[in-house]
Each structure stands twice: as structure tokens, then as C-alpha cells.
N, C-alpha and C positions, 0 to 999 in steps of 0.2 A: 482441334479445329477452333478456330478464333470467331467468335461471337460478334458481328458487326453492333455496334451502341447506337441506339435511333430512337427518337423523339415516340414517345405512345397518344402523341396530339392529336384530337380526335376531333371535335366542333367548338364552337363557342356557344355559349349560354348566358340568356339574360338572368342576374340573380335579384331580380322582380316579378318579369313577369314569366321567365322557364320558355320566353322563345329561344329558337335555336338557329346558328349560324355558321354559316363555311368559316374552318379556321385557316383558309389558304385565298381570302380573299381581305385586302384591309378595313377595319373598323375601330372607331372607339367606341362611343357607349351604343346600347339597345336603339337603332333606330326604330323602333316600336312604343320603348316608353322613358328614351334616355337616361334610364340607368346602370352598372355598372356590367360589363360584359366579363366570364368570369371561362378560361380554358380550359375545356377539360379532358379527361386521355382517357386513353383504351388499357384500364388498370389492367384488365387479366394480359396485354400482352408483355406491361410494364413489369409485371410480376416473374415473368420466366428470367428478366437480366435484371430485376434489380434485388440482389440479394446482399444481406449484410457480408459475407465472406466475399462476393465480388467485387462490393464497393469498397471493402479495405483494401483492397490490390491497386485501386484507380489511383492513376496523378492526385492529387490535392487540387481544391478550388471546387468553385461553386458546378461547375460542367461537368462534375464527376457525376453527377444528376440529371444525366442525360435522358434521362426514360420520362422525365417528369417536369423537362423544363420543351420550350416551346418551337427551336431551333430543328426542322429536318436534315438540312445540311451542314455538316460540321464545318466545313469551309467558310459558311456564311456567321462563327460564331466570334463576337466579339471581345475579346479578354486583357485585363490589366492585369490577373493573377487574382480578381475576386473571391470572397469566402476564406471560409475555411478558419475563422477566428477563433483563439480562443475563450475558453470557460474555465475562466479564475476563480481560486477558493479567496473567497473576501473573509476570511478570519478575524485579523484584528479589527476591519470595520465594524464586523458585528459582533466584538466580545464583549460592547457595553450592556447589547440587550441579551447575552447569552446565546446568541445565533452556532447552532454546529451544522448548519448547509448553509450558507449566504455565497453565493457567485455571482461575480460579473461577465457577460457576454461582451466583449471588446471590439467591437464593430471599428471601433476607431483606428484600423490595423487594415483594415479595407485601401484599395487603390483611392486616390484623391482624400485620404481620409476619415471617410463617413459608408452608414451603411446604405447611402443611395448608393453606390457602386453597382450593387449588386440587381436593384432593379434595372439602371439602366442599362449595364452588359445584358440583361434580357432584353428590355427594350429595343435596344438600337440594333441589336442582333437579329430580332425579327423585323424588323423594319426593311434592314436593309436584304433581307430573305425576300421579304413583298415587296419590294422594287422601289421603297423611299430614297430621296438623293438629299430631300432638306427637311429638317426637322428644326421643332420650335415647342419651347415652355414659357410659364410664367414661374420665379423660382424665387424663395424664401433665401437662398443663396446655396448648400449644399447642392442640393438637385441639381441646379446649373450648371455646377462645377463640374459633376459627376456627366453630363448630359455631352458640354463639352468637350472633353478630353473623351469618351467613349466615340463620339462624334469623332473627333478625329483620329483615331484609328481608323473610323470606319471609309473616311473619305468623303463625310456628308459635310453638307452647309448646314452651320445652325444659326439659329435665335434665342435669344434667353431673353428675357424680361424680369427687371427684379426690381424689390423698390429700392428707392434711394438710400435710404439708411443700413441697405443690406450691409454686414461687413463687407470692409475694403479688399480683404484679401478673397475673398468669394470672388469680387468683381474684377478681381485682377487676375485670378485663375481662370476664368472665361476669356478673359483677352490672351494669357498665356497659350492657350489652344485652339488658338484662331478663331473662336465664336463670337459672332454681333452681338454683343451687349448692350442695351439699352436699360436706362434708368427709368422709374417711374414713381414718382411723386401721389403715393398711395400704396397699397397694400397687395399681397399677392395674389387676392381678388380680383384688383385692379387691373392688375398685371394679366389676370388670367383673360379677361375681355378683352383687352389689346391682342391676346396672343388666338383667341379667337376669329374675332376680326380680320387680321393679320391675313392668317394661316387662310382664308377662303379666298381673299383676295390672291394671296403670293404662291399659293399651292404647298404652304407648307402642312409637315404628317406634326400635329399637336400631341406629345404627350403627357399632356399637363397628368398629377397624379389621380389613377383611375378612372382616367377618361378615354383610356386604352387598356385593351386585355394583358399585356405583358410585363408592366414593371410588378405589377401583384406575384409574378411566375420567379419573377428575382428576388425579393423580397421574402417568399416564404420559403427562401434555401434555407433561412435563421431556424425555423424550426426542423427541418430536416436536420439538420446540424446539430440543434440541439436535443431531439430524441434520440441522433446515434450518440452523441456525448451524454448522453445517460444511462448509456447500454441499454438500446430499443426500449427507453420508459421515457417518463415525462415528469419534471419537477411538479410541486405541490401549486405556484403558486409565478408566476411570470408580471415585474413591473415594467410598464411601456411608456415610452414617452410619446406622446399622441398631438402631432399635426393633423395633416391630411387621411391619417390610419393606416397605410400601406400596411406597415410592419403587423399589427393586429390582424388586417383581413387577411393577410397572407398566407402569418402562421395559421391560424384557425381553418384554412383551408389547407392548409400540409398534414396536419395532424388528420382531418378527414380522410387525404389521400394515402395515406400512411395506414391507417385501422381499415382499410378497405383491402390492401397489398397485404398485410397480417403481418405486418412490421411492428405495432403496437396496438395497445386492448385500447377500451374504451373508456377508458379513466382520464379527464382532460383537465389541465391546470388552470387555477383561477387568473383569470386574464384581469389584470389591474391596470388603467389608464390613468397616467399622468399627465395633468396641463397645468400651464402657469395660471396663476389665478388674476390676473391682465388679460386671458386670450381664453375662456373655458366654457365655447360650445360641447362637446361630449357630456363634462359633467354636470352641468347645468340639466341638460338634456335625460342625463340620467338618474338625476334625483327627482325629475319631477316627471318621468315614467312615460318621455315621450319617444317615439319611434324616429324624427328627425330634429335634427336641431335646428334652431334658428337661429341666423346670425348672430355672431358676438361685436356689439358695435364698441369702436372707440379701442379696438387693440392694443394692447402695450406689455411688451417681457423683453428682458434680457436675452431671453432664448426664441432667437429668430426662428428657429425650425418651431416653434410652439404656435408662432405668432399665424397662426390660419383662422380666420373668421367665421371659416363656410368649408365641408370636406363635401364632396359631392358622395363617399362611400358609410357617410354620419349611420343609415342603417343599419349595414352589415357589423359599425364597429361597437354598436350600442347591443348589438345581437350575439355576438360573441362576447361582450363581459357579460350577456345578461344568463347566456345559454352557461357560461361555465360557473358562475356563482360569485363573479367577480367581482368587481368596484370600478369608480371613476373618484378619482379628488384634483386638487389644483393646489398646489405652491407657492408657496413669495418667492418673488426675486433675492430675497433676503436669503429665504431656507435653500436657494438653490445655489447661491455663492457658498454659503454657511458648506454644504456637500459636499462642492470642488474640492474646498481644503482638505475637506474630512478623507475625502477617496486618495485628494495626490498625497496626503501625510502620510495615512495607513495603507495604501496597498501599490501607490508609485504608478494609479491609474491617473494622468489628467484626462479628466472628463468635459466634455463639452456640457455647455447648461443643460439642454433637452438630458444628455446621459443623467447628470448628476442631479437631476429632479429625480430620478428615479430612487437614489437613495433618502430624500428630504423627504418622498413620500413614504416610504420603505420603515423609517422609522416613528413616522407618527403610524402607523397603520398596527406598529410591535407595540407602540405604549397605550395602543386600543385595545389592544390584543384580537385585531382583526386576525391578524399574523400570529404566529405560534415560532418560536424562537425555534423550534424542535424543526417545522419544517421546510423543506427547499427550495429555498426561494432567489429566480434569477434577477437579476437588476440587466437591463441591456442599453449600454453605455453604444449612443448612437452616432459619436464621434470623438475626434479627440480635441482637448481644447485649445492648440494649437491653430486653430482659426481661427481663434477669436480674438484678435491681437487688440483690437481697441480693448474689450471688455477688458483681456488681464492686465494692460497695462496700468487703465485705471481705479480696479480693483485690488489689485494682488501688487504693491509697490517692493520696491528693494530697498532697504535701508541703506543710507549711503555712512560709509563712517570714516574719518581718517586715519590712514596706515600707522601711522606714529603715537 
């Protein structure tokens, strides 16, 4: 007898104030106290089909996670072949410091390149479940990209908003799949008011990040993914490159969902956030013991996806390093170029800046000996750097020499 696969989606919930909400009606944040709306399921029923021996048997990709992601109808679900990346042994990267666990998580292997994919295949999948036809972001440039081309699959109208300096190829990917592009002269804050605005007046569904329940339900497949690649356990120690936080609140909410299913115990890895130290609300925020951040004025990194002033989910991400015993630090642009080389010499990963902060951090953290060479620690390379064609050009030259 064949087991029909169905979403165990059960309400929504403010992860403020613990109001509760129909998860078959559209919302973004808590209309009670505009903070972050968080999906949650009907685990004991998730628990009879989601078992390790059945999910080895499913297709690959991120939907093999159907009990736990947000989609009741499979028809209604959106896919580029999302997920399912892999978790590389990084050897020679960390033979300097003695490393015998160091892995990269290669998110840059995702559809459009990066691991927004994966939020918005949730995203736009429920959207167009709840009856959206137009969608609109404000976007640092990946998410855009990603928003786009899921967009059209889906057959919706989109909007993106990005600012002007975004890479050129971000904003060329968006015109590549038919999405309005619009530039803006200012920041992805900037951006995100415009798309505000916008969206009341034009009727579009905003899913700027976590201002909607669903890209968080895309986003914490990374951890699903990565407690089955560890054979139902969890590494020591996970470094994040930290925007907007998707990737943080996410997993931190999969591993819950996960120890509640009795898929995994209660032992959680030290959630470490990385920011450019140009752009570092979180850490800021978390060395001086505060609950929210306050805006980072005067922005400036190499790594656009860094470059966020203001996360609207700054609580939840400051709660999850504080709950696992983790850290926050911030990088030069310096130590984060210094990475790229490091990662594409020894292990043939090109890394995007956000990825390869995660090594710059990774290694001042081993000669703290915050880090213990002995233990498991992922780096989650959150794209490839293959987007970044102005930066490597003007970074990373080719010597020219004559043949003769």
C-alpha cells in the first residue's frame, strides 16, 4: 500500500508574542505585534512518514521533506531541483591548524547558484497555493535572482528592487526571467520601503526576508540535510554567514523539529555568525548583550549578501547563538578575499565572499582556540563565486605573458 506524502502544516505562530494564526489564509508578519510569523506542523502526524529508512528511498532535493515543509498540494510545488548539496571534507584547508573534521556545506550547487533557492522554491510555492499571481522583494542581489526565475516557473509577475551597486550579473539574471528590475540608489533597506510601498498600492504579496512565514521552511532544509549527513547527529560547531539570518533561524528551528520527531537528541551545535566588519549589526548587538540590533549606519563589504543594515528576525538570530553557546565576529574584506584563494587553491571550492567569510572567521576562531581543531566544524559556503564577476575580475588578475 503506498503512503500518500502530505505537508503535517498545522497554524502559524507569532515567535513574539505566541499569537496564533490560520496557515491557509495569507500573512507576513504577526499582525498583533509585527514580528516574525514562524510555521508550525502536526509533528506526531509528521512522525508516522518521516522516517530515516523512508526518506532514503525519496527522489533527491529539498521536497523529499514533505511532512515538514509548507506545500499541501504537490501540484502546487515549485522546483529547479533545489537541495540536496553536498558536505565536503575540507582536509587540506584545515591541515595548517590540525583540523580532522572541517566541511564545507556547498550551497553554491543550488538552482540560480546560491542557497536562496531553497527559500524561495518554499516561498513562491506557497504563495501560489494561496492564490498570489504578483510578487515583490527588496534584494541584495542573490534573493532576487532566486525570486525571479522561481517566479517564473511559477507564472507569476514579479518586482525586485535592488540597489544600484548590486552585481551586474544579479541584475541581469532578473531581466533574464522576465522580472521588473528596478534599481535604487541606497541600500536594501531602502529598497525594502519602496517594496512596501509598492506592494499596498499595486497588490503585490512582499516577500522581503522574514516578513513572510515561508522562505524560513526553505532555508532550514540546510539543516535537515545536514543532521541526515551526519547520520541523525549534529556537528560540534556550524559557521554562518549572516545577512538577514534566514539560514540561522531556520536551522535552529529544524533541529527543534527534528529532536521533537526523535530523529535527533538534544545536543545542538555552536551556531557561529559571521559578518563583514563594514556591515555588523548581529555582532555588535551581541557583544554588548542586546536583544535587537540597531541599525548599522554607512554600510560597506565586498559581500553584498552581508551588506544588510537592519534584519527584521536580529532576535531570534541573536537567540540562537546565545541559546547554543555560540559567537558572532565580523571580517575584513581583506581576510575575506585572503579565503577565496585559500578555499579555491585547497579544496577547488570557489566561494562567494559571504561563503568564504566563513573560513577568515573559521580560522581566527582556531588560533583563539575558541574552536578545538579535534572538532566538527561546518563552514556553509552560501554561493558560488561565479557571480561575482566585477569583484574577481578586479581582484583575482590573470597574468598575461608571451608565448615565445
Amino acid at each position: 500500500m503506498t503512503v500518500q506524502l502530505s505537508s503535517a502544516l498545522s497554524f502559524l505562530e507569532c515567535t513574539a508574542c505566541a499569537a496564533r494564526y490560520s496557515a491557509d489564509e495569507l500573512h507576513t508578519v504577526c499582525p498583533a505585534c509585527g514580528k516574525v510569523l514562524f510555521a508550525r506542523y502536526d509533528l506526531e502526524q509528521a512522525r508516522r512518514t518521516l522516517r530515516p529508512e523512508d526518506l532514503a528511498r525519496r527522489p533527491r532535493g529539498m521536497w523529499r521533506w514533505r511532512e515538514l515543509l509548507p506545500v499541501r498540494d504537490p501540484r502546487h510545488i515549485v522546483t529547479l531541483g533545489e537541495g540536496d548539496t553536498p558536505l565536503l571534507p575540507a582536509r587540506r584547508l584545515g591541515a595548517a591548524f590540525g583540523c580532522t573534521a572541517l566541511f564545507v556545506k556547498d550551497e553554491g550547487l543550488n538552482p540560480t547558484g546560491t542557497f536562496k533557492a531553497r527559500g524561495l522554491s518554499a516561498a513562491v510555492s506557497r504563495a501560489l497555493e494561496l492564490g498570489v499571481h504578483k510578487i515583490a522583494m527588496p534584494s541584495a542581489g542573490n534573493a532576487g535572482a532566486a525570486l525571479a526565475a522561481y517566479s517564473a516557473r511559477a507564472g507569476m509577475e514579479v518586482h525586485i528592487y535592488m540597489p544600484v551597486d548590486t552585481p551586474d550579473l544579479n541584475k541581469k539574471e532578473g531581466v533574464i526571467y522576465g522580472a521588473h528590475v528596478t534599481l535604487v540608489r541606497g541600500l536594501i533597506n531602502d529598497c525594502g520601503a519602496i517594496v512596501r510601498r509598492k506592494a499596498a498600492v499595486e497588490g503585490w504579496f512582499d516577500v522581503s526576508t522574514l516578513k513572510e512565514p515561508y522562505r524560513a521552511e526553505g532555508k532550514k532544509t540546510m539543516g535537515l540535510e545536514l543532521a541526515e549527513q551526519f547520520g541523525w547527529d549534529l556537528p560540534d560547531a556550524i559557521i554562518y554567514p549572516t545577512g538577514g539570518g534566514t539560514g540561522i533561524v531556520g536551522m535552529w528551528k529544524a533541529f527543534a523539529e527534528l529532536e521533537a520527531l526523535g530523529l535527533i537528541g538534544s545536543r545542538r551545535p555552536r551556531m557561529i555568525s559571521v559578518q563583514a566588519a563594514g556591515c555588523a549589526p548581529i555582532v555588535r548587538a551581541f557583544e554588548r548583550g542586546l536583544e535587537h540590533a540597531p541599525p548599522w549606519e554607512n554600510a560597506s563589504t565586498i559581500a553584498s549578501g552581508l551588506r544588510v543594515p537592519v534584519a527584521i528576525a536580529d532576535y531570534l538570530i541573536l537567540r540562537a547563538i546565545r541559546e547554543s553557546g555560540g559567537a558572532a565576529l565580523a571580517v575584513s574584506d581583506e581576510e575575506i578575499l585572503q579565503a577565496m584563494r585559500e578555499m579555491g587553491a585547497c579544496e577547488g571550492i570557489f566561494a562567494a565572499p559571504e561563503g568564504a567569510a566563513t573560513w577568515a572567521a573559521a580560522k581566527r576562531l582556531l588560533r583563539q582556540g575558541v574552536l578545538r581543531p579535534d572538532e566538527r566544524i561546518v563552514l556553509f559556503n552560501t554561493g558560488t563565486g561565479l557571480k561575482y564577476a566585477e569583484l574577481i575580475q578586479a581582484e583575482f588578475p590573470v597574468i598575461e605573458r608571451d608565448a615565445s
